[in-house]
DRENLOPA-411121 format. One record per atom (N, C-alpha, C): residue in three letters; atom name; x, z, y. Coordinates in Angstrom, 2 decimals, always signed. Layout:
<pts>
> r / a / xx / zz / yy
> Ala / CA / X / Z / Y .
...
</pts>
This chain:
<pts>
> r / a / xx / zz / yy
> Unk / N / +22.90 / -98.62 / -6.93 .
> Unk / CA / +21.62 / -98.33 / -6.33 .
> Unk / C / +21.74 / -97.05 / -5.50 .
> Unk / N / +21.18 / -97.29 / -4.31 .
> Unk / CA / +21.54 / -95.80 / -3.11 .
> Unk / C / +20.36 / -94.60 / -3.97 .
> Unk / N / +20.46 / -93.43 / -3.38 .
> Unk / CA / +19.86 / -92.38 / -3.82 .
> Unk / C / +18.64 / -92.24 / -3.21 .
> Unk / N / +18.13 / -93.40 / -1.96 .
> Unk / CA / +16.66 / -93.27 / -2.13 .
> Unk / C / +15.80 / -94.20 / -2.63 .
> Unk / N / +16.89 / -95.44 / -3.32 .
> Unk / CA / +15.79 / -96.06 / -3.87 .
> Unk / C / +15.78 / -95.62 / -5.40 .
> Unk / N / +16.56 / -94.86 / -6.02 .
> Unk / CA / +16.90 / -93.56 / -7.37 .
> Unk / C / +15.42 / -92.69 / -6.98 .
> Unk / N / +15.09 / -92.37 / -5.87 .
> Unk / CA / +13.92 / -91.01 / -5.44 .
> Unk / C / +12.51 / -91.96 / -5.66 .
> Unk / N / +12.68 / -93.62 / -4.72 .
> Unk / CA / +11.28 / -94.22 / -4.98 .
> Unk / C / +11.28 / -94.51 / -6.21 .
> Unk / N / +11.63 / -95.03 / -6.78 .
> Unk / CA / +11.98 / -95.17 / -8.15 .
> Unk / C / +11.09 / -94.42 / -9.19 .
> Unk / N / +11.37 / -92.67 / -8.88 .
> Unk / CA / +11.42 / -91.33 / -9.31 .
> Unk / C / +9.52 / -91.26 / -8.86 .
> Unk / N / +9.24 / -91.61 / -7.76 .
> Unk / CA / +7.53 / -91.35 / -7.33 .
> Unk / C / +7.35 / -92.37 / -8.26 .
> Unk / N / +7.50 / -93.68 / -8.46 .
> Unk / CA / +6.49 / -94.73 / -8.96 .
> Unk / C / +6.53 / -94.00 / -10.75 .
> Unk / N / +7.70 / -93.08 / -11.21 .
> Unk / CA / +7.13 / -92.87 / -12.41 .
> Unk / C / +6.26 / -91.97 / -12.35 .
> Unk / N / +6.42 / -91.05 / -11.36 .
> Unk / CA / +5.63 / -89.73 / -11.20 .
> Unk / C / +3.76 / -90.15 / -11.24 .
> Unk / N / +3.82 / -91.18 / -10.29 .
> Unk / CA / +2.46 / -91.93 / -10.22 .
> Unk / C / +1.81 / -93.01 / -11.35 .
> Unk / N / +2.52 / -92.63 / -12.27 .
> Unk / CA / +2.04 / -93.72 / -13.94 .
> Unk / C / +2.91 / -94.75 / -14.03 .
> Unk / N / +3.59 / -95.40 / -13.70 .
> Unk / CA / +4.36 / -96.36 / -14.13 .
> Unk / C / +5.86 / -96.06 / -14.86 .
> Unk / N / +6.21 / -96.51 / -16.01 .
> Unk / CA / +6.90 / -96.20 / -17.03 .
> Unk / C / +8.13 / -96.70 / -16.44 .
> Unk / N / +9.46 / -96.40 / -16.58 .
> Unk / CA / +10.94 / -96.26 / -16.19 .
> Unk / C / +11.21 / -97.76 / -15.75 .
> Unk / N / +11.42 / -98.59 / -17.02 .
> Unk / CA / +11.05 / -100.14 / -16.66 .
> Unk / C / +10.09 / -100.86 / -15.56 .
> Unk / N / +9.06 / -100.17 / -15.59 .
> Unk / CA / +8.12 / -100.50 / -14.92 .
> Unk / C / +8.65 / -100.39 / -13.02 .
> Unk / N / +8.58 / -99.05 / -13.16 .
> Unk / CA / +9.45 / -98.75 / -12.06 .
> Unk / C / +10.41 / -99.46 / -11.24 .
> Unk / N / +11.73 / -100.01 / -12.35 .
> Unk / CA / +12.53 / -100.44 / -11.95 .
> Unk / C / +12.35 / -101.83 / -11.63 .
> Unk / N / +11.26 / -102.45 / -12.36 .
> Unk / CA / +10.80 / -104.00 / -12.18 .
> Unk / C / +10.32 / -103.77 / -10.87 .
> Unk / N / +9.19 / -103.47 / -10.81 .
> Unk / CA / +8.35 / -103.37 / -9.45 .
> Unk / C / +9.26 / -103.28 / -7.71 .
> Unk / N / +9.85 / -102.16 / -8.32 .
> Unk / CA / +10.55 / -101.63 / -6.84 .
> Unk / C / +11.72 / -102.90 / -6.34 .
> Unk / N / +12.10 / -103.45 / -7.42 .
> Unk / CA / +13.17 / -104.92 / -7.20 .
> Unk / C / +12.17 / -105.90 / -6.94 .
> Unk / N / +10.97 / -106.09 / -7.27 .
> Unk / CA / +10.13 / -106.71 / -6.86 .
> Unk / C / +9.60 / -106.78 / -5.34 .
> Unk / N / +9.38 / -105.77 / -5.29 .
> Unk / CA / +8.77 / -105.26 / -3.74 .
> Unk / C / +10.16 / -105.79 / -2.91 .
> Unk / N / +11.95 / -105.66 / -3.62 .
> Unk / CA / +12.79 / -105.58 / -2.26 .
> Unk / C / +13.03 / -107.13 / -2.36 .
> Unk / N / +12.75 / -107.87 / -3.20 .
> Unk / CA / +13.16 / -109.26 / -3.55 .
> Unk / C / +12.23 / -110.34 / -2.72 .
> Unk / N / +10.93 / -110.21 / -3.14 .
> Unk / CA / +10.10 / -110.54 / -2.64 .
> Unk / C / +9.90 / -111.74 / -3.40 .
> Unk / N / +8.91 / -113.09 / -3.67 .
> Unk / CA / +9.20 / -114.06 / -4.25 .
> Unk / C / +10.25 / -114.01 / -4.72 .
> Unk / N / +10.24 / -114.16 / -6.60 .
> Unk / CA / +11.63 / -114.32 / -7.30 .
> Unk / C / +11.10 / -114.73 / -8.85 .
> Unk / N / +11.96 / -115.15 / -8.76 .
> Unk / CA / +12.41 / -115.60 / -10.49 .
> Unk / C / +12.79 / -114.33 / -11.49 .
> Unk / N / +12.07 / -114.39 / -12.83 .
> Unk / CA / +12.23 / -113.00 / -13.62 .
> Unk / C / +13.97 / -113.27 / -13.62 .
> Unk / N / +14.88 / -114.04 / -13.75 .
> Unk / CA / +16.59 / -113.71 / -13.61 .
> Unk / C / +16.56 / -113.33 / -12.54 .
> Unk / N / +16.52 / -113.17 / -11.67 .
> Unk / CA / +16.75 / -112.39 / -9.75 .
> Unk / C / +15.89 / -110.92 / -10.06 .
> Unk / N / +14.54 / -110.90 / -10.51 .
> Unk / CA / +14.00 / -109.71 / -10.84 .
> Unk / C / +15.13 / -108.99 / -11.85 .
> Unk / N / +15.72 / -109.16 / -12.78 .
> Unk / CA / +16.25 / -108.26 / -14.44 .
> Unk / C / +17.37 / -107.97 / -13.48 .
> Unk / N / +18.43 / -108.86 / -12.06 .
> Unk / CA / +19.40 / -108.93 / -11.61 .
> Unk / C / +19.21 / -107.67 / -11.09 .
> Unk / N / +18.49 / -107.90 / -9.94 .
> Unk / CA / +18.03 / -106.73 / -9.16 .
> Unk / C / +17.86 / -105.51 / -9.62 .
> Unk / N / +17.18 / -105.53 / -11.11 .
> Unk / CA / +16.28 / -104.45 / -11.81 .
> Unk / C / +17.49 / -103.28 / -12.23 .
> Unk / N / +18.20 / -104.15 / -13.12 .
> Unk / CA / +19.30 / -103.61 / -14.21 .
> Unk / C / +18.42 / -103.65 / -15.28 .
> Unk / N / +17.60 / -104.20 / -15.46 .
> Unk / CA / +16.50 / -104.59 / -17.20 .
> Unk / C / +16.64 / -105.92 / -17.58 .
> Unk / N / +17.03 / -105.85 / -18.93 .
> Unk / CA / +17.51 / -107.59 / -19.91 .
> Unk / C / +16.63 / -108.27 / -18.87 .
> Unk / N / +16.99 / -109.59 / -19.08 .
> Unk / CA / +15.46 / -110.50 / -18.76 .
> Unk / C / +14.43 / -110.56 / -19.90 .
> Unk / N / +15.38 / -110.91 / -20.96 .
> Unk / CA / +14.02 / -110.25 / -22.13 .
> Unk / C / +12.99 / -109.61 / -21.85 .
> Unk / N / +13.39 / -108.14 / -21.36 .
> Unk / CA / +12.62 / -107.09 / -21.04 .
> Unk / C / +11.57 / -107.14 / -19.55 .
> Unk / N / +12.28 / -107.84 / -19.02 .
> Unk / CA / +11.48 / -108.25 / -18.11 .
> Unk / C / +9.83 / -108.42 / -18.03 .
> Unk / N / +10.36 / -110.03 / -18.82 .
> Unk / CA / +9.05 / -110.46 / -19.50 .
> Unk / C / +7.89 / -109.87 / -19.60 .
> Unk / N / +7.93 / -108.77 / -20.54 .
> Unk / CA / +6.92 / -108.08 / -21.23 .
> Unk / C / +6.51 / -106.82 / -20.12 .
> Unk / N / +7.35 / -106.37 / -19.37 .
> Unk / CA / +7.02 / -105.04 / -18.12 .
> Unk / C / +6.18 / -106.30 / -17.26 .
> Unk / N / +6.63 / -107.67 / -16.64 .
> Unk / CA / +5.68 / -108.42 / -15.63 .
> Unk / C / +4.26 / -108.30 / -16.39 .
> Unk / N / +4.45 / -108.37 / -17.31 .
> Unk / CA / +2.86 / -108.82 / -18.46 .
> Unk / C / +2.39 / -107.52 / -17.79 .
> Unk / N / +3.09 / -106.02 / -18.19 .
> Unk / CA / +2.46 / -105.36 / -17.88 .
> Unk / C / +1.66 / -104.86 / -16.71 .
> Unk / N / +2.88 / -105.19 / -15.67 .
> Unk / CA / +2.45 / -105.01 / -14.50 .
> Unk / C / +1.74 / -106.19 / -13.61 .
> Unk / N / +1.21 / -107.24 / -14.12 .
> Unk / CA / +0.03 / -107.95 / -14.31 .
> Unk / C / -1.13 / -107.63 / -14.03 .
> Unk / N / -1.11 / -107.06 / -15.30 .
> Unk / CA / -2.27 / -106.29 / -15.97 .
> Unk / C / -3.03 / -104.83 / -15.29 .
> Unk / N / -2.21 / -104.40 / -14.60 .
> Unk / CA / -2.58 / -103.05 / -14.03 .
> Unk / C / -2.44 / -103.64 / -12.30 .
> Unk / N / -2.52 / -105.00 / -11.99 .
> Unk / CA / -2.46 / -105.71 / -10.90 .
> Unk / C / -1.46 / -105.50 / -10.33 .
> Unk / N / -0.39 / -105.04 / -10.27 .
> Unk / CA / +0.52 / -105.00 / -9.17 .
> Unk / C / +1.66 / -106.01 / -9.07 .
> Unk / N / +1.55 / -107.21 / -10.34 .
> Unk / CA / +2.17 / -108.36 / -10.01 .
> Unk / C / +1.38 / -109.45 / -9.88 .
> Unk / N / +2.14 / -110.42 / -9.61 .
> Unk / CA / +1.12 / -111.78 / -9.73 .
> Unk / C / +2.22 / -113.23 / -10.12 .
> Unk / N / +2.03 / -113.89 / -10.49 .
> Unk / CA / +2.71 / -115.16 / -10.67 .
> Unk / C / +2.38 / -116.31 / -10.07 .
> Unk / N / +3.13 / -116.91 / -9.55 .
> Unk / CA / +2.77 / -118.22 / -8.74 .
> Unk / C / +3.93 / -119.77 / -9.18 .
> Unk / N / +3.48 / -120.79 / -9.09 .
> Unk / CA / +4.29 / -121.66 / -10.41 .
> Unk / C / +4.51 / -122.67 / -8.64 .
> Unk / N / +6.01 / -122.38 / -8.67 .
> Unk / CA / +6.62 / -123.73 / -7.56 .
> Unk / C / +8.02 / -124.84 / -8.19 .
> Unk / N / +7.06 / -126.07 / -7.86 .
> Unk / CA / +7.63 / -126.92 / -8.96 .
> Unk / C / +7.39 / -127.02 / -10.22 .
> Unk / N / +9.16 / -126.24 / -10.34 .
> Unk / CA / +8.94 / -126.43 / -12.29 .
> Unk / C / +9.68 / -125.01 / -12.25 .
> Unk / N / +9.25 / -124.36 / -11.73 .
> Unk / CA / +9.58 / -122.37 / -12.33 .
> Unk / C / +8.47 / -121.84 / -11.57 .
> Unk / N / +8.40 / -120.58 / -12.66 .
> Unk / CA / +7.11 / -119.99 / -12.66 .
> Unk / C / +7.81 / -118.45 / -11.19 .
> Unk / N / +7.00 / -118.22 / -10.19 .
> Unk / CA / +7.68 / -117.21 / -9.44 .
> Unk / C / +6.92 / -115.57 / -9.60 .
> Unk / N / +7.34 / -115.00 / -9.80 .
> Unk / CA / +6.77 / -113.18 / -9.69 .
> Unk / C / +6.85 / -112.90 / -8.15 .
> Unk / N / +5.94 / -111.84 / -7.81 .
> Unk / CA / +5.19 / -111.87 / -6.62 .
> Unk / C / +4.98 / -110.02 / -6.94 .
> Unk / N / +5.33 / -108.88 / -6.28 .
> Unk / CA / +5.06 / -107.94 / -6.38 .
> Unk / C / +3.43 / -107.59 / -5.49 .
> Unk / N / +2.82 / -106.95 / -6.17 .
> Unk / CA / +1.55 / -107.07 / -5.00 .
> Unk / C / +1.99 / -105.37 / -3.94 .
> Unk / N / +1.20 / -105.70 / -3.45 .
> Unk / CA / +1.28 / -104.61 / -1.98 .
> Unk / C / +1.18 / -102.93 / -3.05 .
> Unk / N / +1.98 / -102.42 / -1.97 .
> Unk / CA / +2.11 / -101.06 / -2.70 .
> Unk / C / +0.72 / -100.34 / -2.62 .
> Unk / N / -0.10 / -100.36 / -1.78 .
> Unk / CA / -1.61 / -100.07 / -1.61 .
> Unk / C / -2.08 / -100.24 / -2.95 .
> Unk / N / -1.59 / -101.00 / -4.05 .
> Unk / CA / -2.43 / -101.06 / -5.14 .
> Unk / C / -1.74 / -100.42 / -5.90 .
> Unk / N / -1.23 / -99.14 / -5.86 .
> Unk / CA / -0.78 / -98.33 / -6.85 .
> Unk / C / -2.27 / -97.19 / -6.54 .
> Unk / N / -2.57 / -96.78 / -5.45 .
> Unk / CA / -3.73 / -95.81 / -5.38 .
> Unk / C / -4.72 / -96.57 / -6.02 .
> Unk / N / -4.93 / -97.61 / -6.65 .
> Unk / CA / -6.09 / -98.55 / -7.87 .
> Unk / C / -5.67 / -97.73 / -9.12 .
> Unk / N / -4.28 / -97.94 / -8.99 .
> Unk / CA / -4.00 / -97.80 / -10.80 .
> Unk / C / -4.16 / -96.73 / -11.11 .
> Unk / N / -3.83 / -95.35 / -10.11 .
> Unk / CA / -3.61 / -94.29 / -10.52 .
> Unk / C / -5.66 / -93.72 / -10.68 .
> Unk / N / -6.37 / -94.06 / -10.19 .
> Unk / CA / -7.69 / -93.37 / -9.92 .
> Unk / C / -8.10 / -93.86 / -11.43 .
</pts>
């Protein structure tokens, strides 16, 4: 991983989102439509772990899930919705 995506990385914890969280999201945002194995790939987090950070980041809106076919896809939402989470 280059040293500025180590720095964005470094803001999204600074701005509330937990290390995992971080690292899900920001592979999210560069992936774009993906499968939680392409997300954990990208991430460096189990897929296990995955799992439970998408739940989270769900929940505080900044993911979304969309089902094509027969797999379920993760969807990072727009970075604009981190100034939601943090207020």
């Amino acid at each position: 991983m280059s040293k500025n995506n180590k720095k964005l990385e470094k803001v999204l914890q600074e701005i509330g989102l937990g290390e995992n969280e971080a690292q899900v999201y920001f592979a999210s945002l560069s992936l774009g439509p993906a499968t939680v194995l392409a997300v954990s790939r990208a991430s460096g987090v189990k897929r296990t772990t995955v799992y439970s950070v998408i739940e989270s980041l769900k929940m505080k809106g900044l993911m979304a899930e969309e089902l094509k076919v027969f797999k379920t896809i993760y969807v990072a939402s727009a970075p604009e919705k981190l100034r939601e989470t943090k207020d």
